[in-house]
N, C-alpha and C positions, 0 to 999 in steps of 0.2 A: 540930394543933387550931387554932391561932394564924395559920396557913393557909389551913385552910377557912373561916375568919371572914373572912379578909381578902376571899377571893374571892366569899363570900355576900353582906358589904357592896357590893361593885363591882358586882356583879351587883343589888342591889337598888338604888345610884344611876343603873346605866342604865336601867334598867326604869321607875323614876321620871319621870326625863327624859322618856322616852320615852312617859310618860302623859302629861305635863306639858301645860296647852291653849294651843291655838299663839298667845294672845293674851301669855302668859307665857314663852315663850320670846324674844328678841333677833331682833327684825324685819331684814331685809335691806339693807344701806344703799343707800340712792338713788346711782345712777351716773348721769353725765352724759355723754353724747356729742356728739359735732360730726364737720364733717368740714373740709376745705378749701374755704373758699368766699369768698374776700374780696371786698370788706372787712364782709360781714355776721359771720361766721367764720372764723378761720384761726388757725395757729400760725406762730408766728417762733421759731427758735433754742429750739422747744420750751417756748413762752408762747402762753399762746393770748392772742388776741386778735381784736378787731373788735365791733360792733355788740351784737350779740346776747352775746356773752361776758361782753361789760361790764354788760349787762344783767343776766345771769344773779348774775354777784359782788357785782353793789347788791342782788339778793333774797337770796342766800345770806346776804350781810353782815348782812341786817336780819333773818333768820330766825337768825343763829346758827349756821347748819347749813354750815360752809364742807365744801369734795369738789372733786379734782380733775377736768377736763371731758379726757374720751381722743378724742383725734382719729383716726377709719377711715374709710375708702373709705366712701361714705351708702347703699351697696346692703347692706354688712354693718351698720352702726347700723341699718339699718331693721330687717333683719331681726331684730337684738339687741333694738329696743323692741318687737316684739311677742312676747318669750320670758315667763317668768316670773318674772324679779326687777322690781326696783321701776327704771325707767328714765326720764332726761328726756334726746328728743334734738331739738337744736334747730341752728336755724330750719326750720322744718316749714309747706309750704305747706298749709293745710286745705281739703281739696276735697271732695267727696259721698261718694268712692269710699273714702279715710280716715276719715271724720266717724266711726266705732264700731270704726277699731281703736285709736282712742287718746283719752284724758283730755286736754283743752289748757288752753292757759293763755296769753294774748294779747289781742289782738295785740301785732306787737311790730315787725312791716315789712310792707310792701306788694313783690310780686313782679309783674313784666312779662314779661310770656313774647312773644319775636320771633324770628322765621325770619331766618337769616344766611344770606347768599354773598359768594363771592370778590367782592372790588370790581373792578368791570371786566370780569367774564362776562357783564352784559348779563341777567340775570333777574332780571323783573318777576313779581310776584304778583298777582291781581288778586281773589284770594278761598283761601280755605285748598282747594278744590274743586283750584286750579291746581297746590298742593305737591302735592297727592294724585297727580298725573300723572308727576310725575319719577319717575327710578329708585331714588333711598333720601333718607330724611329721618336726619341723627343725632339721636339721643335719648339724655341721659345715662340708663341705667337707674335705675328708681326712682323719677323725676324725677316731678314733677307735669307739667312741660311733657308727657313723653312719656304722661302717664295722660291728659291732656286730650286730643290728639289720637288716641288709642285710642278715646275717646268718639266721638270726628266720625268714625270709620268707617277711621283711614288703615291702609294694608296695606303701608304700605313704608316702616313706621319700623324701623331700625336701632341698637341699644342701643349705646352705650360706656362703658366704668366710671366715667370721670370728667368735666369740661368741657376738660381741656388736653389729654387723647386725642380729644376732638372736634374740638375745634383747629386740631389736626395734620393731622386725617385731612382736614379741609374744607381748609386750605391746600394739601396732597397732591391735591387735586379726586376724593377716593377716592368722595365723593359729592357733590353741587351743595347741597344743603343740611345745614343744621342748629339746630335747633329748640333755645333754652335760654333762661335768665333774662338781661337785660339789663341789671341796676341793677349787676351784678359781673363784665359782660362785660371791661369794660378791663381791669380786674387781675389776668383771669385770662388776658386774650391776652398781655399782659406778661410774666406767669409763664412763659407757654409761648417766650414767646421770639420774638413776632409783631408786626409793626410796628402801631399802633395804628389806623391806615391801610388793611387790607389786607381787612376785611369790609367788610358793609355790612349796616344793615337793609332787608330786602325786603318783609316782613309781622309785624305786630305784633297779637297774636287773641287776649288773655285777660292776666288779673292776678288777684291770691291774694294777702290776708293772709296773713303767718306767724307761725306760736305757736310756743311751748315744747309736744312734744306728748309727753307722759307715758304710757307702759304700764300697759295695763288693770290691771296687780299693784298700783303704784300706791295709794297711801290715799285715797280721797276728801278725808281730814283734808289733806295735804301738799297737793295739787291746790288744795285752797280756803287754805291759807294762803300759797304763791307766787302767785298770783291777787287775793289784797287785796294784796300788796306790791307788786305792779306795780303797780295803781291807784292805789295811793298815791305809787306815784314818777310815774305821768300828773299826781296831785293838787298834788304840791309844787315839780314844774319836775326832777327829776333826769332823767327819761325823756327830755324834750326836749331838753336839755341834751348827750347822750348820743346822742341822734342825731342831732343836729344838729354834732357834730362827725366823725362820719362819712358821714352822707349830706346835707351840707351844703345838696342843690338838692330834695332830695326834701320831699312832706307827710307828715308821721309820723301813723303810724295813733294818734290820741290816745283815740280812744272806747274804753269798754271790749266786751268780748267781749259 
């Protein structure tokens, strides 16, 4: 007897639960993603850090709401922020072709997007018509560089998962070009292990603010409250402050969204 009660009650707190309306139930906690991208993003010794990181821990700091930021390869973050839990992955170029699959929150940098070749091969660009003619363009996948030239028509972009597998592969002459952001190029030809010397730029054809861009799951509520905290740190000097110690030559995007 003592038994069957036991097992009547269990069974009516799950069943409970399990009405229970999902406004009452313990919401999903917000996870934060990055990937390698210095010095807007990155980790050292398993810290993240850069730019945007610093950013993100002055809104966290002032919402209360501290969470660790996990750094993946950006072809899997990206695909993580448009699943179903609540996601912020950042720095996130915002272009036409993203504008509805994500919430943002920005800006927060300005990106330059420039065609590279080996120094010393002798190619000139003289309109993006002329990259369209070689045999492959690198594109990190994901990338906004490589959705923008998708736009203009190219048929001989080339994906690779990261910017230090581009790198390589343009050092290698595996292709004559490759198409990426250039406010992070040094640090990442560094990383890979490339004299600082050994590209060039050949063509320079677009630029993009970047946000913190949040998954449609997402709250409106949290979207709009890191969104006044950023503007509040444009308001009171910490934003500039903050990039100006890492993008020391660059204009910070100060306006709001």
């Amino acid at each position: 007897m003592r038994l069957h009660m036991r097992h009547s009650l269990l069974a009516f707190a799950i069943g409970l639960a399990c009405c229970m309306p999902a406004a009452a139930r313990a919401a999903p906690a917000l996870r934060l993603l990055s990937e390698e991208f210095a010095p807007v993003n990155f980790s050292e010794n398993g810290v993240g850090k850069g730019l945007s990181v610093e950013i993100v821990r002055e809104i966290q700091q002032r919402l209360g709401a501290p969470a660790e930021i996990e750094f993946m390869p950006w072809s899997r973050a990206y695909r993580e922020a448009q699943g179903r839990e609540p996601v912020a992955l950042f720095a996130m170029a915002r272009t036409p072709a993203r504008e509805k699959l994500f919430k943002w929150v920005g800006p927060i940098v300005t990106f330059y997007s420039s065609i590279y070749a080996p120094n010393g091969d002798g190619v000139r660009l003289r309109s993006l018509n002329d990259a369209k003619k070689v045999k492959a363009v690198l594109v990190v996948r994901d990338w906004y560089t490589g959705e923008q030239l998708s736009t203009q028509g190219f048929k001989n972009l080339v994906p690779v998962s990261d910017p230090v597998q581009g790198i390589k592969m343009l050092q290698a002459r595996r292709a004559p070009l490759f198409a990426t952001e250039r406010i992070t190029m040094p640090q990442i030809m560094a990383q890979a292990g490339v004299p600082a010397d050994a590209f060039e730029v050949v063509y320079s054809f677009a630029s993009s603010e970047g946000y913190i861009a949040f998954s449609l799951t997402t709250p409106d509520a949290t979207v709009k409250a890191w969104q006044q905290q950023l503007d509040a740190m444009k308001q009171d000097g910490r934003f500039l402050t903050i990039y100006k110690r890492w993008l020391p030559n660059d204009n910070p995007p100060l306006g709001k969204r």
